[in-house]
N, C-alpha and C positions, 0 to 999 in steps of 0.2 A: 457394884462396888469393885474396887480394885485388886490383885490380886497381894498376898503379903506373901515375902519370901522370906523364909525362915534364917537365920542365924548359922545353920550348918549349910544350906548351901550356899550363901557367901563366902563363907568361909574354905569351901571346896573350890565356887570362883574365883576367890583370891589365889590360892594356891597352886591352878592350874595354870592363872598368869605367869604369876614367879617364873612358872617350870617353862614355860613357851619361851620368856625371855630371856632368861637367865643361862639356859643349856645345863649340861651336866656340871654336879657341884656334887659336893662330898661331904654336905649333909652341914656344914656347919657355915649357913650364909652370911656372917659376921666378916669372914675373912677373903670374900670374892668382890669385894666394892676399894676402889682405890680414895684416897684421902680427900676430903673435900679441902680445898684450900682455907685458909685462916681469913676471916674476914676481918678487915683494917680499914683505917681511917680513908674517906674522904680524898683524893685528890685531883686539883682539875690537868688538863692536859695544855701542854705548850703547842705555838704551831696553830690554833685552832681559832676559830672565830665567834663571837657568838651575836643575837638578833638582840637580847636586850640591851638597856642602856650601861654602861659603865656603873659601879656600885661601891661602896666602902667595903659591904663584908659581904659574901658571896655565901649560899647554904646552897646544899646538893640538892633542895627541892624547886631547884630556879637554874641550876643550869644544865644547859642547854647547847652545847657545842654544836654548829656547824661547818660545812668546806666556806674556805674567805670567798668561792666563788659564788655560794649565794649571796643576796643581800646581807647587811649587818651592821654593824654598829661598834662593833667593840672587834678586837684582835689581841689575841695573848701572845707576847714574844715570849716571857719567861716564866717558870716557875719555883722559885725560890725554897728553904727551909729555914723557919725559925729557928734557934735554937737558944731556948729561953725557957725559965721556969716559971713562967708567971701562971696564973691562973685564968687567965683571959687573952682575947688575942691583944696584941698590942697595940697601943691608943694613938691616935696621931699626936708627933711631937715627941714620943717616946723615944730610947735610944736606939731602938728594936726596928721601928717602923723609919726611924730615919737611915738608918743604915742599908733597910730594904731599899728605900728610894734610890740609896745610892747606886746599889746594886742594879737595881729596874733603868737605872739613868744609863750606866755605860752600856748595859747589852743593849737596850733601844738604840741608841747611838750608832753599835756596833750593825742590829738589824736593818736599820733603814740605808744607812749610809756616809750618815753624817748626823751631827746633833741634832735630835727629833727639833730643836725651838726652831729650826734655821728653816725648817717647814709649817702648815696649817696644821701642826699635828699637836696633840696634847697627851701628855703620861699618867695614866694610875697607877696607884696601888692599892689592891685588894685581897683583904684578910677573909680567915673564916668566921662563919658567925659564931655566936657563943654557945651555938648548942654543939657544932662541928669540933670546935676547940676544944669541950667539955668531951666528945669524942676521940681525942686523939689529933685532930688534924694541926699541925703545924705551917702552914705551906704561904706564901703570900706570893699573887699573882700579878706580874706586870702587864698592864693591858696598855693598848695603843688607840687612839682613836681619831679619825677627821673628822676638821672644826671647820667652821664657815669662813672663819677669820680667828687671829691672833688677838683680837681688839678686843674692848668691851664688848657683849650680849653674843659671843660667839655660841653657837651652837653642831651638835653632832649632826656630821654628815652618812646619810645610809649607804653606805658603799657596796661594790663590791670587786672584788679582787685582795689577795694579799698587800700589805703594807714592806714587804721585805724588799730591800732596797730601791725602796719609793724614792732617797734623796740620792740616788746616786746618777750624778750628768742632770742632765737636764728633766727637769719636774714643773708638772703645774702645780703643784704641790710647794716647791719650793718660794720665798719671801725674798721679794726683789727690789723693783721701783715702788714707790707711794708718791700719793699727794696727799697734805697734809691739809686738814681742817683744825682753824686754829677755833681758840676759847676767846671770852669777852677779856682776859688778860693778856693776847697776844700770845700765848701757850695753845702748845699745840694738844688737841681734845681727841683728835682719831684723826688715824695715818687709812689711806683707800688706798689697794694694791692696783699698779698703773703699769700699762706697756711703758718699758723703757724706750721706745722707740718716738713716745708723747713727751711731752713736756713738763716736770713735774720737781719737784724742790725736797724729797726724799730719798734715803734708800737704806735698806736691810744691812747691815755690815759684819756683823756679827753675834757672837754670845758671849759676854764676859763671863768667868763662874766667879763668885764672890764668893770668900774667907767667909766665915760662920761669923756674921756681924750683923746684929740687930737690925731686924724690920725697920726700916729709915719712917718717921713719923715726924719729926723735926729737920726744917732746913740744914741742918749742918748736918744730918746722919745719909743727906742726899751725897755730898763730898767726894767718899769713893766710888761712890758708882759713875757721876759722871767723871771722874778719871780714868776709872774702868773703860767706859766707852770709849771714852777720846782715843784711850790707847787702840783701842779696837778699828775705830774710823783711822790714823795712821795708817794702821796694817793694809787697810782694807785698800788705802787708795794708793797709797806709797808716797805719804810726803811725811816730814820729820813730824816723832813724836815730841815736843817741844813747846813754850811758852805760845808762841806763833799757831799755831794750832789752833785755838780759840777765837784768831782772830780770817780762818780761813773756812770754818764750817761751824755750826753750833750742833747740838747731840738732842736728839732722844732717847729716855732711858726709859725700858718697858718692863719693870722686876715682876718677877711673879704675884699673884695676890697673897695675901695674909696665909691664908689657910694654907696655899701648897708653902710658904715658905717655911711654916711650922712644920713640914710635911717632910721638910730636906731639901727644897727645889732649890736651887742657887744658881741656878740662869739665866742670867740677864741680858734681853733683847736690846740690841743696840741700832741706833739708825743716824747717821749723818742729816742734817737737814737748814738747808740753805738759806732760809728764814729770807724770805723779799726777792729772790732771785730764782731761775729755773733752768734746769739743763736739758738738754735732749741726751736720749744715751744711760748705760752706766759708768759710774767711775770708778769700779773695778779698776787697780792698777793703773790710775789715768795720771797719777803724777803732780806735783806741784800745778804746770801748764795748766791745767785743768782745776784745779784748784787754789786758787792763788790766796797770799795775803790779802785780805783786804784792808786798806788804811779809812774807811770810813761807810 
């Protein structure tokens, strides 16, 4: 059988520890230990990257920050504070959470280089969950992530390296030439990104941001956005913004889907596209010459 050690000599072990670590003390150990800090909500870190997928509401028992130089999937530019008295974190669509978007929209912008859509890149925002919330935490997280493509069934890409100034000069990352795959309506169904130096009937032009105006669902709520663009495709190539216009390039308009634009998204992918004709090149700044009226 084993041996049982009594209750006073632990008691003598214990207190010979104390005395070994502790050094000389003036009898009253209450007042030899410095404060332990306040413990406080929940927050994640900017700067950092993490291996899971992108999420709506983020808990402390799933993340997982690592360096952007290992693999990853996600990338945190920002991290915000709510300041709101609800009960919950805020819902998408909310006042709360559209305004985070807004927020998470210019610093991305500001981190990559230029407007995250003008790239394969896509924006979240992520709250706490409801137990974190129910703790204290207020914070919402803008995460960054690479997509396969801009189009339908796009999917995260596992990267690795930082996202901080990915759009600045020249990117493979950045949204250029296309060729266009039309639909059984003569509508074009998916744009595939093309060396400009091939032959191809589209291109990237810009992002219009749209006024706070109802998810377009009916023909006429399409309206301003293809005026949006048009103005967009002018800019882009430098011939007048004008009547004539319509009759020198036709538009694609790529609005966000449903749910981000509940979310606050309001930028809309614009592309130029030649509809029956093809160019070599971009037409970046190419000028009427380059684009001419067409009378038929």
């Amino acid at each position: 059988m084993g041996q049982r050690v009594g209750i006073g000599a632990v008691a003598v072990a214990v207190v010979a520890l104390l005395a070994g670590c502790a050094g000389p003390s003036d009898g009253d150990l209450t007042d030899d230990w410095g404060m332990l800090p306040a413990a406080g909500p929940f927050v994640p870190e900017a700067g950092v990257c993490q291996v899971a997928d992108a999420a709506a509401q983020v808990a402390l028992a799933v993340y997982q920050p690592v360096e952007c130089s290992v693999p990853h999937r996600v990338e945190t530019v920002h991290v915000g504070v709510f300041v709101t008295k609800r009960s919950g974190p805020p819902a998408v669509g909310s006042t709360e959470f559209r305004g985070a978007f807004v927020d998470c929209d210019k610093r991305t912008t500001r981190y990559v280089g230029d407007d995250w859509r003008a790239g394969r890149l896509r924006l979240w925002v992520a709250v706490p969950s409801l137990s974190g919330w129910a703790a204290g935490s207020r914070w919402y997280r803008c995460d960054l992530t690479e997509v396969t493509t801009v189009e339908a069934g796009a999917e995260v890409v596992v990267r690795t390296g930082s996202l901080r100034d990915a759009l600045v000069g020249e990117s493979p990352l950045r949204l250029g030439c296309q060729q266009s795959r039309q639909d059984r309506g003569g509508g074009v169904s998916t744009l595939l990104p093309v060396d400009c130096g091939t032959r191809h009937d589209a291109e990237f032009v810009g992002v219009w941001q749209s006024p706070d105006l109802p998810y377009p669902s009916r023909d006429a709520d399409w309206a301003p956005f293809y005026a949006g663009c048009r103005s967009e495709v002018a800019h882009f190539v430098e011939v007048p913004d004008d009547v004539f216009l319509r009759l020198r390039t036709d538009v694609v308009v790529r609005p966000p889907a449903a749910d981000r634009w509940e979310a606050g998204d309001r930028g809309v992918r614009c592309y130029l596209w030649l509809s029956g004709r093809q160019v070599t090149g971009s037409l970046t700044g190419a000028g009427p010459a380059r684009l001419p009226v067409r009378t038929r």
